[in-house]
C-alpha positions as a Markdown table, in Angstrom:
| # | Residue | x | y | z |
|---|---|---|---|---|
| 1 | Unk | 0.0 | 0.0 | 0.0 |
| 2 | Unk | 1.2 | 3.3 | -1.4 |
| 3 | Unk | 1.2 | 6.2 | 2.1 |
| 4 | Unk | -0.5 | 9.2 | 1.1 |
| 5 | Unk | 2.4 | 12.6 | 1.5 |
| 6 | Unk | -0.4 | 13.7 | 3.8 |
| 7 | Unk | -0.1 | 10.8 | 6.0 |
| 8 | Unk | 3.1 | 10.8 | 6.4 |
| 9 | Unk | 3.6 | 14.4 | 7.0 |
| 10 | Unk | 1.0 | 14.0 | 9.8 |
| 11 | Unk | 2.3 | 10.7 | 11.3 |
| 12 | Unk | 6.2 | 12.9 | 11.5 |
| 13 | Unk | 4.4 | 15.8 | 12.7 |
| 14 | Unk | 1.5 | 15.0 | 15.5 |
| 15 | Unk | 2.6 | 11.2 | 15.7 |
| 16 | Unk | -0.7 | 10.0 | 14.9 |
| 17 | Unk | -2.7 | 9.6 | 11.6 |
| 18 | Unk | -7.1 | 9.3 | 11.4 |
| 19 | Unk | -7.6 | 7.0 | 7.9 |
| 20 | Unk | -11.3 | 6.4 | 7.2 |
| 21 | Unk | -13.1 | 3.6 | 6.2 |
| 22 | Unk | -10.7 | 1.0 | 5.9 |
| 23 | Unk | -12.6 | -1.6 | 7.9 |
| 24 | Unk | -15.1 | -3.4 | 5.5 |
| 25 | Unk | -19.0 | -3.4 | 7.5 |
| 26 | Unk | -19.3 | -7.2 | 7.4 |
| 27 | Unk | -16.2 | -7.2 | 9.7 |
| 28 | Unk | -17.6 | -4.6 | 12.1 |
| 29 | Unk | -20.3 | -6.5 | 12.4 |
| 30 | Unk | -19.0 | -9.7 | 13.0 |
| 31 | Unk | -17.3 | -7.8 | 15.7 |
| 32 | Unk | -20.1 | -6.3 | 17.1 |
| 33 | Unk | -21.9 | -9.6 | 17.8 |
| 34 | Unk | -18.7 | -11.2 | 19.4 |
| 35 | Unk | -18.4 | -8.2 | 21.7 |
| 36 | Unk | -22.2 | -8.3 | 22.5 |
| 37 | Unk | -22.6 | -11.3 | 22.9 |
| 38 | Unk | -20.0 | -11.5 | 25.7 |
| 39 | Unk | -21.5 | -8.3 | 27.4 |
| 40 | Unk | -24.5 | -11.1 | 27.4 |
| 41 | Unk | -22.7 | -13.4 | 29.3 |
| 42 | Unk | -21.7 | -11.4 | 31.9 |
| 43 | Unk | -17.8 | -11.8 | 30.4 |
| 44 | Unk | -15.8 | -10.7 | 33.4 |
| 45 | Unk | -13.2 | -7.4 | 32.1 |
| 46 | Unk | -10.1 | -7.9 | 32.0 |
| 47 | Unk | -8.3 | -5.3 | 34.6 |
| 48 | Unk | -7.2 | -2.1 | 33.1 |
| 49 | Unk | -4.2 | 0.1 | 34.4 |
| 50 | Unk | -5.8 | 3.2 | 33.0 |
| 51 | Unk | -9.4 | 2.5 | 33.4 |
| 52 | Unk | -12.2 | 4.1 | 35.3 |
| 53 | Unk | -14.1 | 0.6 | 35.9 |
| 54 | Unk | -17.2 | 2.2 | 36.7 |
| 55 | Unk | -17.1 | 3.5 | 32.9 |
| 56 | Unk | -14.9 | 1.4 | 30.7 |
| 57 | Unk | -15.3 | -2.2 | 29.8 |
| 58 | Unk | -11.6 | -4.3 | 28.6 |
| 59 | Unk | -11.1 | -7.3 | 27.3 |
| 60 | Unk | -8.0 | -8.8 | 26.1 |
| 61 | Unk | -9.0 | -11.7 | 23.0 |
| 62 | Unk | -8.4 | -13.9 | 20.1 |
| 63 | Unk | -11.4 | -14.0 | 19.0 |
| 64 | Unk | -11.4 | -14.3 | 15.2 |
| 65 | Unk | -14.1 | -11.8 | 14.4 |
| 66 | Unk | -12.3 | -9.7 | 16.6 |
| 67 | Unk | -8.4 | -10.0 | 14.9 |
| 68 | Unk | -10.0 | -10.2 | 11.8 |
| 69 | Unk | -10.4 | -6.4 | 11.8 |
| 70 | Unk | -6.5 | -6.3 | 11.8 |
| 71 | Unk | -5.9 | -9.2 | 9.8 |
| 72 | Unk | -8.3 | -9.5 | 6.9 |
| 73 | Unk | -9.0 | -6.0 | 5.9 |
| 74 | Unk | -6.6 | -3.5 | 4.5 |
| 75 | Unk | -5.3 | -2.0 | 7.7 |
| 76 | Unk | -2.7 | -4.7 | 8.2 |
| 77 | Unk | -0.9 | -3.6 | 5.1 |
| 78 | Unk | -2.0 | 0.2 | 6.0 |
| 79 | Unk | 0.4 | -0.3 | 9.4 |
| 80 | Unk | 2.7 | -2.4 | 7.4 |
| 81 | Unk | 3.1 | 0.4 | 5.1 |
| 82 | Unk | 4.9 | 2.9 | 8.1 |
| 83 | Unk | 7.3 | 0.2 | 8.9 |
| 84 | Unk | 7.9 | -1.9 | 5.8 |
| 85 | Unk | 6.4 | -5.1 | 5.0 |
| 86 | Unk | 7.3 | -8.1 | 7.2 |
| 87 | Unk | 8.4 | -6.2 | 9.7 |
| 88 | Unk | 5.7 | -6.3 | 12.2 |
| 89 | Unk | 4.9 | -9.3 | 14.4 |
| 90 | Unk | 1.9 | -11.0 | 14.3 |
| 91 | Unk | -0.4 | -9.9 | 17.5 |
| 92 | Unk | -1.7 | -13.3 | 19.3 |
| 93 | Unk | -4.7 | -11.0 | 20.4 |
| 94 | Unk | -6.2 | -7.5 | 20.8 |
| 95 | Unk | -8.4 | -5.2 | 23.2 |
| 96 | Unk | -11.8 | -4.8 | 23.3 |
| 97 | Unk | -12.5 | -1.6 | 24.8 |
| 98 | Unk | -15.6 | -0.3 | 25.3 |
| 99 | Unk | -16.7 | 3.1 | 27.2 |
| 100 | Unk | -20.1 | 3.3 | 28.5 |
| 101 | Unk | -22.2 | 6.6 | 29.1 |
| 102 | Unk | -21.5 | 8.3 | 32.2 |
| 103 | Unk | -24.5 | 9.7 | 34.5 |
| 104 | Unk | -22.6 | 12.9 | 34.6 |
| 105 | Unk | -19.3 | 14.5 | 34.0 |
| 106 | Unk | -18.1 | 14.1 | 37.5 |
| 107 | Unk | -15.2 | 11.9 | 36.3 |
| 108 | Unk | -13.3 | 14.9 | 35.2 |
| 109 | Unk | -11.3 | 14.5 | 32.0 |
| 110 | Unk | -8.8 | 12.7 | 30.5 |
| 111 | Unk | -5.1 | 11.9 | 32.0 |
| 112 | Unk | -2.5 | 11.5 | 29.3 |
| 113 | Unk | -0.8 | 8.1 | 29.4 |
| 114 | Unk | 1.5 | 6.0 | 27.3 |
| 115 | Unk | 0.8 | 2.4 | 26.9 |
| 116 | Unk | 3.1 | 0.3 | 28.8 |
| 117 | Unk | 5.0 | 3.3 | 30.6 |
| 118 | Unk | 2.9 | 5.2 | 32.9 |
| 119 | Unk | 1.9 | 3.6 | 36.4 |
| 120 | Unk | 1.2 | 4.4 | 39.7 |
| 121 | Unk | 4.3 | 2.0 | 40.7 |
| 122 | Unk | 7.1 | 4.1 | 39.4 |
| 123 | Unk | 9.1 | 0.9 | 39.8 |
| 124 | Unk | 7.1 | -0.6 | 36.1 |
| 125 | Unk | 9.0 | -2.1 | 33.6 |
| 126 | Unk | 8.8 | 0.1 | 30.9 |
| 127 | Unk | 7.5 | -2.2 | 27.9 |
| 128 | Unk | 8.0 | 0.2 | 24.8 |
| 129 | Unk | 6.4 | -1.3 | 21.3 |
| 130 | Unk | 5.9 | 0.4 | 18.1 |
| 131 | Unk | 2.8 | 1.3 | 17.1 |
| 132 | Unk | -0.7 | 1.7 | 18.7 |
| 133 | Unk | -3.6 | 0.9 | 16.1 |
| 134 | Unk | -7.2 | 1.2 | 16.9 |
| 135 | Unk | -11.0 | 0.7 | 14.7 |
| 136 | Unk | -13.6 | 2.3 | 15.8 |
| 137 | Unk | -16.7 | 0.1 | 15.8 |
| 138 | Unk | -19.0 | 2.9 | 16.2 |
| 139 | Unk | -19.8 | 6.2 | 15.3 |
| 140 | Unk | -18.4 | 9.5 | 16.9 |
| 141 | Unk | -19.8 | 12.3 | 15.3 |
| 142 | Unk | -19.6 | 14.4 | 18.1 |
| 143 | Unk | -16.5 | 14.9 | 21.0 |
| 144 | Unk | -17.4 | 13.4 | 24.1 |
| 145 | Unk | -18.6 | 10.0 | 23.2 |
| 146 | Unk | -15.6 | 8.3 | 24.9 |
| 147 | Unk | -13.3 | 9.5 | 21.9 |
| 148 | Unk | -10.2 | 8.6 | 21.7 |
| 149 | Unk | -7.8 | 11.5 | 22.4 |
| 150 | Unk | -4.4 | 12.2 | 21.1 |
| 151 | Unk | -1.9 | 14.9 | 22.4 |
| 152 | Unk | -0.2 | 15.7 | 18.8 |
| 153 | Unk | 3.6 | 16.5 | 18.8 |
| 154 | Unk | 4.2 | 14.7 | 22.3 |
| 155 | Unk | 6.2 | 11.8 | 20.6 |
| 156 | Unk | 9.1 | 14.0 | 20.3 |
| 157 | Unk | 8.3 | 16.0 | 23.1 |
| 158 | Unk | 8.7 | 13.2 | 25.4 |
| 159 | Unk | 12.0 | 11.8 | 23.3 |
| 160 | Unk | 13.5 | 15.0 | 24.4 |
| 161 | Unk | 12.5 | 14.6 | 27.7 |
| 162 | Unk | 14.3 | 11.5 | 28.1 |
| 163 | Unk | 17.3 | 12.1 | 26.2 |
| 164 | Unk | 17.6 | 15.2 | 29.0 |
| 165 | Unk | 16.3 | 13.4 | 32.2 |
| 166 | Unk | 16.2 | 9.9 | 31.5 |
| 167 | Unk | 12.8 | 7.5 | 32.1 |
| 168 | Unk | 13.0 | 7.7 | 35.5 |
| 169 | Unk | 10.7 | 10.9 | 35.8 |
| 170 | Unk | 7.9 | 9.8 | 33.9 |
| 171 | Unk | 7.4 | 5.8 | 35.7 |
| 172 | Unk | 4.7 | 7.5 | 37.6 |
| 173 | Unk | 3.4 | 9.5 | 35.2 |
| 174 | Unk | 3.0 | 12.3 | 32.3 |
| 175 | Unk | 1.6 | 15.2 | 35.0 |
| 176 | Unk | 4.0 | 17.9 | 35.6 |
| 177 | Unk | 6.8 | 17.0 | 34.1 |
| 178 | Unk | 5.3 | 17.5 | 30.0 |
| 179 | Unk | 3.6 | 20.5 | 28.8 |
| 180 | Unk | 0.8 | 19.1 | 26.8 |
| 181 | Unk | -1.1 | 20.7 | 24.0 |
| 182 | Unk | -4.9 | 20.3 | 24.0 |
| 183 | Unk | -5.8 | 17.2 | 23.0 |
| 184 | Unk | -7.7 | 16.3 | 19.7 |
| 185 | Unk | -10.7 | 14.2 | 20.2 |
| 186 | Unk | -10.9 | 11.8 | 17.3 |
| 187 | Unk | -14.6 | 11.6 | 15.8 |
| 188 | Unk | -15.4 | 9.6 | 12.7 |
| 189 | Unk | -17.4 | 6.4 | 11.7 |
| 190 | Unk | -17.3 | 2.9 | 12.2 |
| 191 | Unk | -14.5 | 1.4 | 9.8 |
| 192 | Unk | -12.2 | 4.4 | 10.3 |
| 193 | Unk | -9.2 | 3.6 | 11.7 |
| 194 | Unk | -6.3 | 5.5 | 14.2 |
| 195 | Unk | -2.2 | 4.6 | 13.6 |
| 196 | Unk | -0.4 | 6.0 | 16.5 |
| 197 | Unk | 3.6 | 6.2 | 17.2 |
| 198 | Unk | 3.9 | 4.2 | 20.7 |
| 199 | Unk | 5.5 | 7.0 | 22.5 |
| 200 | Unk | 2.0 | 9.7 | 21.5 |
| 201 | Unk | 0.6 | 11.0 | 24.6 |
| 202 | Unk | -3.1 | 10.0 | 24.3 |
| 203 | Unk | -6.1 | 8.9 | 26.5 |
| 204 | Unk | -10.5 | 8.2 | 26.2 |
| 205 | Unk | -12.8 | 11.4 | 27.0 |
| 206 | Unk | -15.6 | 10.8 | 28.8 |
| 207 | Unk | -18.6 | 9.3 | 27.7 |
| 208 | Unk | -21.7 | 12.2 | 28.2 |
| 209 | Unk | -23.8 | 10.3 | 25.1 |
| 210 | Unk | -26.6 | 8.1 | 25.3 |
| 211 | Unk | -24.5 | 5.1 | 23.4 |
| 212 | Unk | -21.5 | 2.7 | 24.3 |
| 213 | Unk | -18.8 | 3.9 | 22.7 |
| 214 | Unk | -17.1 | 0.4 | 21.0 |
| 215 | Unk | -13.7 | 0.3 | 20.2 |
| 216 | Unk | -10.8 | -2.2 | 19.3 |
| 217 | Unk | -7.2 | -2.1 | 19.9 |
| 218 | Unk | -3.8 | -3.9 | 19.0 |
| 219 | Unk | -0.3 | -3.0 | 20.6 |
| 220 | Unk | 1.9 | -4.2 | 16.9 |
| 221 | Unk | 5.7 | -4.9 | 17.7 |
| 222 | Unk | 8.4 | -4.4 | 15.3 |
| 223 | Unk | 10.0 | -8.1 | 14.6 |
| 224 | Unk | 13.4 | -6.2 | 16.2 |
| 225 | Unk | 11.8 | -4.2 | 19.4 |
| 226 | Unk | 12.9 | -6.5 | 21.8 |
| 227 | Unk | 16.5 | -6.0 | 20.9 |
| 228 | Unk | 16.1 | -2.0 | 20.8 |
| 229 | Unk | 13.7 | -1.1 | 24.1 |
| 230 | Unk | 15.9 | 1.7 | 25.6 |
| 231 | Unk | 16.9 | 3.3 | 21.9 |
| 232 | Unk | 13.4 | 3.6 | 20.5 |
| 233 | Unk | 12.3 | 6.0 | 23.0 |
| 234 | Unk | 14.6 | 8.6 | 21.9 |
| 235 | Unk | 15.0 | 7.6 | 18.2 |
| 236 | Unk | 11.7 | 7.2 | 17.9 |
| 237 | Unk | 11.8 | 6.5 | 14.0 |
| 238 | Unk | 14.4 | 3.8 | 13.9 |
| 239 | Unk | 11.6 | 1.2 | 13.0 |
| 240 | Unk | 10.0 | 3.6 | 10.6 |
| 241 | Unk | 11.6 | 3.6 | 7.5 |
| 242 | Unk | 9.5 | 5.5 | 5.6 |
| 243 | Unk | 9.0 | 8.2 | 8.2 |
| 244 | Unk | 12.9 | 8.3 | 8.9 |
| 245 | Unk | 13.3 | 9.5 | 5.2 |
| 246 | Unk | 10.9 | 12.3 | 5.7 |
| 247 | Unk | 12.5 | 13.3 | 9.0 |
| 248 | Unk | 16.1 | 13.6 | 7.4 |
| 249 | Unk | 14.5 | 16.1 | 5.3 |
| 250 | Unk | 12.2 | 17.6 | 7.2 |
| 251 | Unk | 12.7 | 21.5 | 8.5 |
| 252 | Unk | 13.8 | 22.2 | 11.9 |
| 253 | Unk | 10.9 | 23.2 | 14.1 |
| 254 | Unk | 10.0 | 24.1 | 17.6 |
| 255 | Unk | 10.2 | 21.7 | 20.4 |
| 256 | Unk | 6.7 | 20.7 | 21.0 |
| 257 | Unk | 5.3 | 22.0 | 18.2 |
């Protein structure tokens, strides 16, 4: 699959990139009824580090109708596309995630996280992969529907971070120690799809609608991660060819901007 300049250019700059309708309906559907049909059953969640439980439902699967979403529609080669083909591993499951309307908007708003980085035990193994990919399996015409929210330019804003203070400072957390933009609440349709550089700052908005928001995620690991944990997170396109390129010619900006 041939990356649009656009994409690109947005992927380099905010460290995230919005592509619609790449998931086919059959497969959302197919989807849908697996993830309903365990909210049927009662399906215990699985336990998320970053979840408000009274709101958000997680669960962790192999479900076919679930992976299929990654694996039989074009967003496989869409991810393969950043990195080069063959080059990402094969994900033995993905995340259901579903956020459910709250009564009110006590909760407050998001708190910016990275996957596998941020916990209250500052003594976490930091478990750095490449890429974050989501589907939504719903529509979000509207902010505050549970969106999914990116912080854009924080990939490189946090690479500078650590090249200057190491990981140690952000174990427990992003507060304080990153000046965030505003977030950007991704709306869209079901079938659209989000592509995210691991190290993006991001997070779910509340949920002040009437419907479950449904949502499904997969973690994808470059084959050679394991061997390059600690010099991803400040050369943060090493597994991104086709990003690299653009960055060697890119124009010096701002730091955070």
């Amino acid at each position: 699959m041939e990356l649009e300049a656009e994409q690109k250019r947005r992927m380099l700059e905010d460290g995230y990139v919005v592509v619609p309708g790449v998931v086919p309906r059959p497969l959302i559907e197919e989807a849908l009824r697996e993830i309903n049909h365990r909210l049927g059953l009662g399906r215990t969640q699985t336990m998320d580090a970053y979840a408000d439980s009274r709101d958000y439902w997680s669960d962790d699967t192999d479900a076919p109708a679930v992976m299929d979403l990654l694996q039989k529609s074009p967003l496989w080669e869409l991810a393969e596309a950043f990195v080069g083909t063959g080059k990402l591993q094969k994900p033995a499951s993905g995340q259901i995630a579903l956020r459910f309307p709250s009564v009110n908007n006590s909760h407050g708003g998001p708190a910016s996280h990275i996957d596998g980085f941020y916990s209250p035990n500052a003594n976490k193994t930091i478990s750095r992969f490449t890429m974050l990919v989501g589907v939504l399996l719903s529509d979000l015409p509207d902010k505050y529907m549970g969106n999914f929210t990116a912080y854009p330019g924080t990939h490189r804003q946090i690479a500078e971070f650590i090249k200057a203070k190491g990981t140690a400072p952000l174990r427990a957390g992003l507060a304080g120690k990153i000046d965030l933009p505003e977030g950007v609440q991704v709306t869209g349709k079901a079938g659209d799809v989000i592509l995210c550089h691991y190290q993006l700052a991001h997070d779910k908005e509340q949920n002040l609608s009437h419907l479950i928001r449904y949502a499904a995620y997969w973690r994808l690991w470059h084959v050679d991660a394991e061997q390059r944990q600690p010099e991803g997170l400040t050369d943060i396109w090493m597994e991104w060819p086709t990003i690299a390129a653009l960055a060697k010619n890119a124009p010096k900006t701002k730091k955070g901007k």
